[in-house]
C-alpha positions as a Python dict, from the first residue, in 0.01 Angstrom:
ca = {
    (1, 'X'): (0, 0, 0),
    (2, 'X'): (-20, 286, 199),
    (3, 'X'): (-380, 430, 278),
    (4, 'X'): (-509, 753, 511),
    (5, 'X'): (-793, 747, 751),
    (6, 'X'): (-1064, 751, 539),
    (7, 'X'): (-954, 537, 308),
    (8, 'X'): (-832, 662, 16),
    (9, 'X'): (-506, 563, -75),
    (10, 'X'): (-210, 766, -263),
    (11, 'X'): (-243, 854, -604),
    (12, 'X'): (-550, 703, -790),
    (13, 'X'): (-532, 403, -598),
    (14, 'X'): (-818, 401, -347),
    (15, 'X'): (-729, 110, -21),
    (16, 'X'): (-961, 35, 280),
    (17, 'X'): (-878, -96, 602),
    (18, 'X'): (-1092, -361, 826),
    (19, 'X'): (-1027, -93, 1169),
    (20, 'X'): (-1142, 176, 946),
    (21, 'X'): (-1485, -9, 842),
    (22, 'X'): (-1482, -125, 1210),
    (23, 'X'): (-1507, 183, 1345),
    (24, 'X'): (-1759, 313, 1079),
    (25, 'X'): (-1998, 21, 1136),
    (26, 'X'): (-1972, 129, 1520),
    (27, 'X'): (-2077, 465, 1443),
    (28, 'X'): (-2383, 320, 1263),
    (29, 'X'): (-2493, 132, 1544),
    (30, 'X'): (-2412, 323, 1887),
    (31, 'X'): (-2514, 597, 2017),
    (32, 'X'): (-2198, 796, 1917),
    (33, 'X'): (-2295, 801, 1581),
    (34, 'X'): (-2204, 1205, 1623),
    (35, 'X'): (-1863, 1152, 1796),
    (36, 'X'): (-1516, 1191, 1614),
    (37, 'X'): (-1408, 862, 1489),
    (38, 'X'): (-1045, 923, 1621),
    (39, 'X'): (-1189, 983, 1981),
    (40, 'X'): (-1141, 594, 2097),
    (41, 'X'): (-1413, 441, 2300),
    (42, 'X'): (-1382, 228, 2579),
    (43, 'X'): (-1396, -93, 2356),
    (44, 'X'): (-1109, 14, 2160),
    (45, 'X'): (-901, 111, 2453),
    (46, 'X'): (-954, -220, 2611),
    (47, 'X'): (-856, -347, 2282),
    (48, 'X'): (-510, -196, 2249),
    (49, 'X'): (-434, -347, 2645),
    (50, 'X'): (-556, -670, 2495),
    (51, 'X'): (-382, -691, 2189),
    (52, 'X'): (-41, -592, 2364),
    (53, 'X'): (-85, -915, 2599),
    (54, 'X'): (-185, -1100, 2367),
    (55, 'X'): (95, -1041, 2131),
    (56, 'X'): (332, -1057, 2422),
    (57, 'X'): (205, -1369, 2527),
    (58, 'X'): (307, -1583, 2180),
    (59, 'X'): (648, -1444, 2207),
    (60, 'X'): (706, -1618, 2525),
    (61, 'X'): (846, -1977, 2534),
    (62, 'X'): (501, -2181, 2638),
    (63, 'X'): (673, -2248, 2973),
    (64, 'X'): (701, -1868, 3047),
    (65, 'X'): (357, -1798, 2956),
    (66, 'X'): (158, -1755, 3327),
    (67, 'X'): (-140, -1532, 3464),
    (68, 'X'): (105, -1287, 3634),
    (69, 'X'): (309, -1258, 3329),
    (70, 'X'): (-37, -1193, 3124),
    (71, 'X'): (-144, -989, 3378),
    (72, 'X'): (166, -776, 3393),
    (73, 'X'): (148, -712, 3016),
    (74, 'X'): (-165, -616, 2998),
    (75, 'X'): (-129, -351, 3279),
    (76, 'X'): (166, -174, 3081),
    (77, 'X'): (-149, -94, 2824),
    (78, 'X'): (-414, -54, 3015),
    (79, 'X'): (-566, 315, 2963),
    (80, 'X'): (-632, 534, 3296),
    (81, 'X'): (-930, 713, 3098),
    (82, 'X'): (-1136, 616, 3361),
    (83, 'X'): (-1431, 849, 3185),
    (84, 'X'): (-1472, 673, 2910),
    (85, 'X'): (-1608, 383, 3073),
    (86, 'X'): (-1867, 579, 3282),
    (87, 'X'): (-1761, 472, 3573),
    (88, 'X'): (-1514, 361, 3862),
    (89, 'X'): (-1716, 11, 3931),
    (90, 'X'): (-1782, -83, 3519),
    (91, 'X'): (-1378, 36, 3479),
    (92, 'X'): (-1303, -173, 3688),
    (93, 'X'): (-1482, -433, 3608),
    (94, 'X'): (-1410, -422, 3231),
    (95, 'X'): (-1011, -465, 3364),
    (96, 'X'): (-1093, -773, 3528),
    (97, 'X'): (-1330, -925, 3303),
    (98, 'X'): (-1133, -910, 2988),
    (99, 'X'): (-811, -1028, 3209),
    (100, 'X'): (-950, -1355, 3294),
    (101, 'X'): (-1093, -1377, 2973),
    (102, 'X'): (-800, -1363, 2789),
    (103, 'X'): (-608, -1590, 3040),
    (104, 'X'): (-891, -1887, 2966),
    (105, 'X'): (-873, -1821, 2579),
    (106, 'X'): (-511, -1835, 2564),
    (107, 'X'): (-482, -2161, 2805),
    (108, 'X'): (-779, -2363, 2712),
    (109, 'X'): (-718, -2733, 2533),
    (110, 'X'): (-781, -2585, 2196),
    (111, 'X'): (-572, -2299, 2214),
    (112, 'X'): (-322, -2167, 1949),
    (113, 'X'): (18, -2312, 2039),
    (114, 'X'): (236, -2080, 1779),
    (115, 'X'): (71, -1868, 1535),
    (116, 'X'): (182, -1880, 1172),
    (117, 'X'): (134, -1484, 1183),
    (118, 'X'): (84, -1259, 1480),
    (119, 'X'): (-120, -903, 1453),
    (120, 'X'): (12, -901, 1086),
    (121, 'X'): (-106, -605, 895),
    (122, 'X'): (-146, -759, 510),
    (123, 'X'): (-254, -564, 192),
    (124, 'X'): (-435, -713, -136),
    (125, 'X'): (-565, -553, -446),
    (126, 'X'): (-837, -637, -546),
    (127, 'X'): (-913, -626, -934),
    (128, 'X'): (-1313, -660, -910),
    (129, 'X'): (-1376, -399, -667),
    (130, 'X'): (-1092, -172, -803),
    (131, 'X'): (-979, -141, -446),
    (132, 'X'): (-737, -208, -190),
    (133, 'X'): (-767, -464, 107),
    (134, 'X'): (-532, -368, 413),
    (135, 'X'): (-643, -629, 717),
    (136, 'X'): (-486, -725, 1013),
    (137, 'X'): (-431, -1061, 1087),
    (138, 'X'): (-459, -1063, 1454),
    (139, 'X'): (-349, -1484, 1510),
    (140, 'X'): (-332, -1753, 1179),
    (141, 'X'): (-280, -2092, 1229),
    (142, 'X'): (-229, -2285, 893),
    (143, 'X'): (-210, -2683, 793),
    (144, 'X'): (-201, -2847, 457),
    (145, 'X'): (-589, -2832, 486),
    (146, 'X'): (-687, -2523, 567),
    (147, 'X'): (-627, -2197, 747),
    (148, 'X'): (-796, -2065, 1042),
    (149, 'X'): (-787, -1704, 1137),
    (150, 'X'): (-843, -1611, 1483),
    (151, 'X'): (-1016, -1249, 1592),
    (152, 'X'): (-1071, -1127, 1915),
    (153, 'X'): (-1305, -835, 2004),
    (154, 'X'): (-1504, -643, 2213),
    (155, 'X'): (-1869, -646, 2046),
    (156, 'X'): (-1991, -911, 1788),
    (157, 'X'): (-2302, -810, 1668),
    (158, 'X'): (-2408, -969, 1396),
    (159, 'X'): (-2328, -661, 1103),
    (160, 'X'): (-1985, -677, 1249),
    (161, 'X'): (-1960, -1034, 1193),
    (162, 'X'): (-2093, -1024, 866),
    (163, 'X'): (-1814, -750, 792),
    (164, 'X'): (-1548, -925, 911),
    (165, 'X'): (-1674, -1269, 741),
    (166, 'X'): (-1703, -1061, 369),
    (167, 'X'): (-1372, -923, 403),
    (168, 'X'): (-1195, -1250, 527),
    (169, 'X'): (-1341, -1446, 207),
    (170, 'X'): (-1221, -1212, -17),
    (171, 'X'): (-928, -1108, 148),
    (172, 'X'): (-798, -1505, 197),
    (173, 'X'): (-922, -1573, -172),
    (174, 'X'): (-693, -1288, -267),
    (175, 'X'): (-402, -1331, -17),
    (176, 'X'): (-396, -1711, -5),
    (177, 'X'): (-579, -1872, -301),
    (178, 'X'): (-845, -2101, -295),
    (179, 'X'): (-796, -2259, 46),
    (180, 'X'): (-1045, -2351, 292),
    (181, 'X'): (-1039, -2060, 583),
    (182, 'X'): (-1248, -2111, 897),
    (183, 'X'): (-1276, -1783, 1107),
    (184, 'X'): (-1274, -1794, 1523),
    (185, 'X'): (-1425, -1455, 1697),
    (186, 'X'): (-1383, -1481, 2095),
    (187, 'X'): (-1546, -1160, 2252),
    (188, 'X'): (-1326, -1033, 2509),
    (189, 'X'): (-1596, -945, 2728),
    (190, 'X'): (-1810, -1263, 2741),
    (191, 'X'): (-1617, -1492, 2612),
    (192, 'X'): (-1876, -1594, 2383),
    (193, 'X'): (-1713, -1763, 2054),
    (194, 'X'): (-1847, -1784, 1701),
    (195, 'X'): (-1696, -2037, 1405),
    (196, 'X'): (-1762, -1945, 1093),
    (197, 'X'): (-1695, -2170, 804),
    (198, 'X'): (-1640, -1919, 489),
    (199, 'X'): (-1759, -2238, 233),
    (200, 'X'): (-2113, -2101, 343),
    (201, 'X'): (-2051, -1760, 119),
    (202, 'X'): (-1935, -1749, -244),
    (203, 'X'): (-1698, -1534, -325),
    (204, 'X'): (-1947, -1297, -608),
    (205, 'X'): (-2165, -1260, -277),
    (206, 'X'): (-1907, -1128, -20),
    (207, 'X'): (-1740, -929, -355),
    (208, 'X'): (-2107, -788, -400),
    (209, 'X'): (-2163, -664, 16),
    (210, 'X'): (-1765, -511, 13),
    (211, 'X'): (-1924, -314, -332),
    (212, 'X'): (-2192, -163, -116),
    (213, 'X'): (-1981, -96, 162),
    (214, 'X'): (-1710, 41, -62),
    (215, 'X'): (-1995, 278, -191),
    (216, 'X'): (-2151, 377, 117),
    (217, 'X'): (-1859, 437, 318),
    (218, 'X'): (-1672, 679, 46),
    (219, 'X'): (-1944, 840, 51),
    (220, 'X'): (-2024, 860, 365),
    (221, 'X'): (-1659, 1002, 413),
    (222, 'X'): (-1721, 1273, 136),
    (223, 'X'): (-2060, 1389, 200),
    (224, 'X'): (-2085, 1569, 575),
    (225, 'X'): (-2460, 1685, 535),
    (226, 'X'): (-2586, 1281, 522),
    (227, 'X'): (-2259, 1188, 745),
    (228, 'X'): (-2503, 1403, 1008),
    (229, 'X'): (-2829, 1288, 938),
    (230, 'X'): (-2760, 924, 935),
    (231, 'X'): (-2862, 884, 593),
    (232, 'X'): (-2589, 660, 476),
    (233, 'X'): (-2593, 435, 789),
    (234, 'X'): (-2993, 359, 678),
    (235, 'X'): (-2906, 235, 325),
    (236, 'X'): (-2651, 11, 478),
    (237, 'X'): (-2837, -149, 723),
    (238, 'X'): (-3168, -154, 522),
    (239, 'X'): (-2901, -329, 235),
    (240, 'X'): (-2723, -575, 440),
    (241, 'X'): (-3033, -685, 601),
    (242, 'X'): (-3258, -742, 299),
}
């Protein structure tokens, strides 16, 4: 499936991505509601240094995988926009936070030895939305029991977990039939992790928030005058929230 920025796919077919609702929810929320989605942030800068290592990291034989070589990957990434971060002391404390972050993630007891997939961009269609699903897998880890998917970010409020656990039920359902998915978020900053078993939502729940979001965010994409005025953020929150 192939899909543009603002989600609508080619010909009649209309296919959303998770970065693309990401990055709308974060518009919703922050101060930069005004700013030019494409314009990355200091989150998704650190992001991109963080994914490389990562990534770079499970394609290492286990006995190659050490702090310097993490550290050396994630230096080849890591952005010299020192503006976006506001400042020389939080830059530089973002780079060193998020490096020994990552190093305790990745070497901890329960850590992932060999993902099953690895920052795997997947599509599904999905007949009771009328919509496409593209997500991004970042590490999946899979037994005859169930599958766990494993997400690492920079902010976890609670509307971005809520988005991320709504689009993983349907998107597994879809993608991997009726198997039991549990979903690990580490935030890259604190290091703060959240388990989410998806048995807690049905599927007709998470297929009825992705209908709202589907609705707000096409429209929110097509309609500049409420785009400005916030309008559309308001009825999502007020909806999710109810």
């Amino acid at each position: 499936m192939e899909h543009s920025e603002n989600g609508i796919g080619v010909g009649t077919l209309q296919v959303i991505a998770d970065f693309q609702l990401e990055r709308w929810l974060h518009t919703l929320t922050h101060e930069d509601r005004g700013t030019d989605s494409q314009d990355l942030n200091w989150q998704q800068l650190t992001q991109f240094a963080a994914y490389h290592a990562i990534n770079a990291w499970y394609t290492l034989p286990p006995a190659a995988r050490t702090h310097q070589v993490l550290k050396s990957e994630f230096e080849k990434k890591w952005t010299n926009k020192v503006q976006k971060f506001g400042s020389d002391t939080f830059y530089g404390e973002v780079r060193h936070r998020v490096l020994d972050q990552l190093y305790h993630i990745l070497t901890k007891k329960s850590r992932i030895e060999w993902p099953l997939l690895l920052f795997e961009s997947m599509d599904v269609w999905v007949d009771e939305l009328d919509l496409g699903l593209s997500m991004i897998v970042q590490a999946m880890e899979s037994s005859e029991e169930s599958i766990v998917i494993h997400k690492f970010v920079m902010e976890d409020s609670a509307a971005s977990l809520a988005l991320f656990a709504h689009m993983s039920v349907v998107f597994c359902n879809k993608a991997f039939g009726g198997k039991p998915v549990q979903l690990q978020v580490v935030n890259l900053m604190s290091g703060k992790q959240h388990r989410i078993e998806t048995n807690q939502f049905t599927m007709e729940q998470s297929l009825d928030y992705l209908r709202l979001v589907k609705d707000v965010y096409l429209e929110s994409r097509s309609c500049t005058c409420c785009r400005e005025d916030g309008l559309h953020g308001n009825k999502f929150d007020v909806a999710i929230y109810q």
